[in-house]
Each structure stands twice: as structure tokens, then as C-alpha cells.
C-alpha positions as CSV (number, residue, x, y, z in Angstrom):
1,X,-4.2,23.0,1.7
2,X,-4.7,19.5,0.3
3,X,-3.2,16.8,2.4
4,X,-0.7,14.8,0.9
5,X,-0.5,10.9,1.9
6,X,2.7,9.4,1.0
7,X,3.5,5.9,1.5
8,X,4.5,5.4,4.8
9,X,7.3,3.4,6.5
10,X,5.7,0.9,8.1
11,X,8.7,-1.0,9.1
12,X,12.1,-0.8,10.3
13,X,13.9,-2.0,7.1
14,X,10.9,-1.0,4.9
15,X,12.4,0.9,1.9
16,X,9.7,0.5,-1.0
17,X,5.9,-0.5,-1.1
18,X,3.7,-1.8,-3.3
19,X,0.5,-0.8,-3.2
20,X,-2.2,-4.2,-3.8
21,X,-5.3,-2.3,-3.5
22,X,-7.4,0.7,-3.4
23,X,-9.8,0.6,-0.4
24,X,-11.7,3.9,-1.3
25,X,-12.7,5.6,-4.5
26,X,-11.9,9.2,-5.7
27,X,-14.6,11.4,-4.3
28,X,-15.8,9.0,-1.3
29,X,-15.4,10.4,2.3
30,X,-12.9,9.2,4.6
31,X,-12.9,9.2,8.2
32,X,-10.2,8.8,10.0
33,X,-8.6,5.4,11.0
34,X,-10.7,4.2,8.0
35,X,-9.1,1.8,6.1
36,X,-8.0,3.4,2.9
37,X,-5.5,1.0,1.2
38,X,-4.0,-2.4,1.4
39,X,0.2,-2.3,1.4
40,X,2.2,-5.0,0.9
41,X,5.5,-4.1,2.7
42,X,9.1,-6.3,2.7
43,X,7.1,-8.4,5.4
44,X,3.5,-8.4,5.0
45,X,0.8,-7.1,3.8
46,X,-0.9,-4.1,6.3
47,X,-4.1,-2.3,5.8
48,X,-3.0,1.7,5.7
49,X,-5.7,3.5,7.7
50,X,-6.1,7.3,7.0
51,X,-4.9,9.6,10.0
52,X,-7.8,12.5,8.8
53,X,-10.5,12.9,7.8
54,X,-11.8,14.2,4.3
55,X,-12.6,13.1,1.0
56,X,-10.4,11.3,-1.6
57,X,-9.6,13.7,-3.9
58,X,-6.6,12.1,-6.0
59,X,-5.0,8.8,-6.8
60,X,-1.6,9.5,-7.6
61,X,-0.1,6.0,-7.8
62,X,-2.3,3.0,-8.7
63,X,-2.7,-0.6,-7.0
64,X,-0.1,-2.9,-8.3
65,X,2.6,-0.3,-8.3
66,X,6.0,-0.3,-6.3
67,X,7.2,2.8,-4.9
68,X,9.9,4.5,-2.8
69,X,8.9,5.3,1.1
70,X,7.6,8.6,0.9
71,X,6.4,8.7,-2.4
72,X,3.3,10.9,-2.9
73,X,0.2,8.3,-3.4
74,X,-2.7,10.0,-3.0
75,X,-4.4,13.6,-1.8
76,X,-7.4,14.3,0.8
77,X,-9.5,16.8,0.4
78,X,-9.9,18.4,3.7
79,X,-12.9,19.3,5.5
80,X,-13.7,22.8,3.8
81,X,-11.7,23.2,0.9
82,X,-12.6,24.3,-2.0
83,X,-11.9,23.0,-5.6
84,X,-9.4,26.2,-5.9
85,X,-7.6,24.5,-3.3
86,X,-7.0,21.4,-4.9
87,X,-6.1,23.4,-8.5
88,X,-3.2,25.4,-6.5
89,X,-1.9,22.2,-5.5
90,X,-2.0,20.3,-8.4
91,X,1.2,21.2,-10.4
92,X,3.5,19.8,-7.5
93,X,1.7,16.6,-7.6
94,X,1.5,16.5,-11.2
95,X,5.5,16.5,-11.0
96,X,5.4,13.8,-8.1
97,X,3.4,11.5,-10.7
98,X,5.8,12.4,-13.3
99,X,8.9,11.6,-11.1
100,X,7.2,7.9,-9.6
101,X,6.3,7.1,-13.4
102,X,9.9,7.7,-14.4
103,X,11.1,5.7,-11.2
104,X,8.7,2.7,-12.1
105,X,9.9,2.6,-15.5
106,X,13.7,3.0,-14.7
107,X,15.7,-0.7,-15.2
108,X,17.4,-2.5,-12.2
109,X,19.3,-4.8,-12.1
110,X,18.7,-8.0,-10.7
111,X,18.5,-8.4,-6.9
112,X,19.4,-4.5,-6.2
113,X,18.1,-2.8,-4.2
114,X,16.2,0.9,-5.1
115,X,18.4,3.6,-3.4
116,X,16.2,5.3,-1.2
117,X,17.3,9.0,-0.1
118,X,14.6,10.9,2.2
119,X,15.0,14.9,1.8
120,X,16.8,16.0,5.6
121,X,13.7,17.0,7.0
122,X,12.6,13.4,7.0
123,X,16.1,12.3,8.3
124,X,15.9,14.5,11.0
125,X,12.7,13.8,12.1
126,X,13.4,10.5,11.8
127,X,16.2,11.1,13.9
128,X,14.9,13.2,16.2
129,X,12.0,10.1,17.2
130,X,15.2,8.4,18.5
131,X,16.0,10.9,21.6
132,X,14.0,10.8,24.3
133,X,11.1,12.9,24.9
134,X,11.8,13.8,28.9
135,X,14.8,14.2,30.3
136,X,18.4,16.0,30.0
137,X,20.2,15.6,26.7
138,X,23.1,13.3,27.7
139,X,26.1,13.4,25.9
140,X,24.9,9.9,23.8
141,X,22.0,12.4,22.4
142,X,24.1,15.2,22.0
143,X,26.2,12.8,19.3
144,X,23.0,12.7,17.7
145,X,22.3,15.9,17.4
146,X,25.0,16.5,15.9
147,X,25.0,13.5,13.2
148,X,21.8,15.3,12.2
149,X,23.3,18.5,11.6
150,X,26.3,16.9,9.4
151,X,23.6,15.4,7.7
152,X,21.5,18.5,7.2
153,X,25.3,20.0,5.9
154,X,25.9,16.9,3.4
């Protein structure tokens, strides 16, 4: 299966990125920790290095465009797969396109702010990176836990 890169979080109060550049062209190999695109975030601009390896196989949003965190921006090709592969996955991303498109194009009003709602396996996991990885689950993480399932229920 074709790996999907969305655009990633890359701060704590990060909600949207734009993307200024295009590091790698479709079809080029990619190794990973390569750079593969330049992101301009709410308080820089960070190179976005790939975290596998493979080759390039789609650009789903262009440079210059703003997007939600999360947003699908581009596909690898892994190691292996075949052009089938990539077919079987294409109709989901062809609705991701369609859905960023439609976002881009959507009027805001001045000074607010895109609402930004990840699905509640992000939340979770999200979530989830803020109890500790050893230990007993105290009764501070146990209120987390269960935040996470009333927001799973919601």
C-alpha cells in the first residue's frame, strides 16, 4: 500500500501549513530523512524530511498552497510496489484533492481562523503521546483516558 504523507504538525499551536516548495520531483527516489519539502508553519519555515524511503509517486497539493494539518500532500511509492498498487489507491486521494481544492477555494473571513477537526484516531493518538510511557496509570492519566473516550463518543 502507497504511503500517504500528510502535512504534519510541526508545532504546538500549528493548525494550517503552507507548503513554499517542492524539494523532489514526481518519480525521483527518496531516502529517508531526505529533505522532501520546505513548510512554512505559524512560526517558521522547516524543511519536512521524509520518514521512508521510496519514490515520489504523487503531488497532491502544490507549493504555494495552505492547508489544514493532516491534509493529504503527497504519496510514496514504496519499495516494491507495483503500479496496481498505486491505481487501488488512487480514488481516495482523488477525493482528498477534491476535498483540499474545495477548502482552498472556500471564503474566510478576515482574521479567522480555519476550524481544524482531526478524525478521533488522531485525537487519541495525540492524546495518548501525553501519558507516560512507564509507569502506573495514576489517577491524573486515568482522567485522560477517559477525556479520550468521551471524545471518541462525541
Amino acid at each position: 500500500m502507497p504511503k500517504q504523507i500528510r502535512m504534519p504538525k510541526l508545532s504546538d499551536t500549528m493548525e494550517e501549513g503552507r507548503l513554499i516548495a517542492w524539494r523532489k520531483r514526481v518519480g525521483e527516489g527518496v531516502k529517508r530523512g531526505e529533505v522532501i519539502a520546505e513548510i512554512e508553519t505559524d512560526k517558521a519555515d522547516m524543511e519536512f524530511e521524509s520518514y521512508t524511503e521510496g519514490v515520489l509517486a504523487q503531488i497532491v497539493v502544490e507549493a504555494g498552497a495552505t492547508v489544514p494539518v493532516g491534509t493529504l500532500i503527497a504519496v510514496l511509492r514504496l519499495p516494491g510496489e507495483s503500479e496496481e498498487d498505486m491505481a487501488a489507491a488512487g480514488a481516495e486521494q482523488a477525493q482528498a484533492a477534491e476535498a483540499t481544492a474545495a477548502s482552498a477555494k472556500a471564503p474566510r473571513a478576515a482574521g479567522a481562523q480555519a476550524a481544524v477537526v482531526a478524525p478521533p484516531q488522531i485525537r487519541l493518538a495525540a492524546a495518548l503521546g501525553k501519558l507516560p510511557l512507564r509507569g502506573a496509570v495514576t489517577t491524573r492519566n486515568w482522567n485522560t483516558v477517559l477525556k479520550l473516550l468521551e471524545m471518541l463518543d462525541g
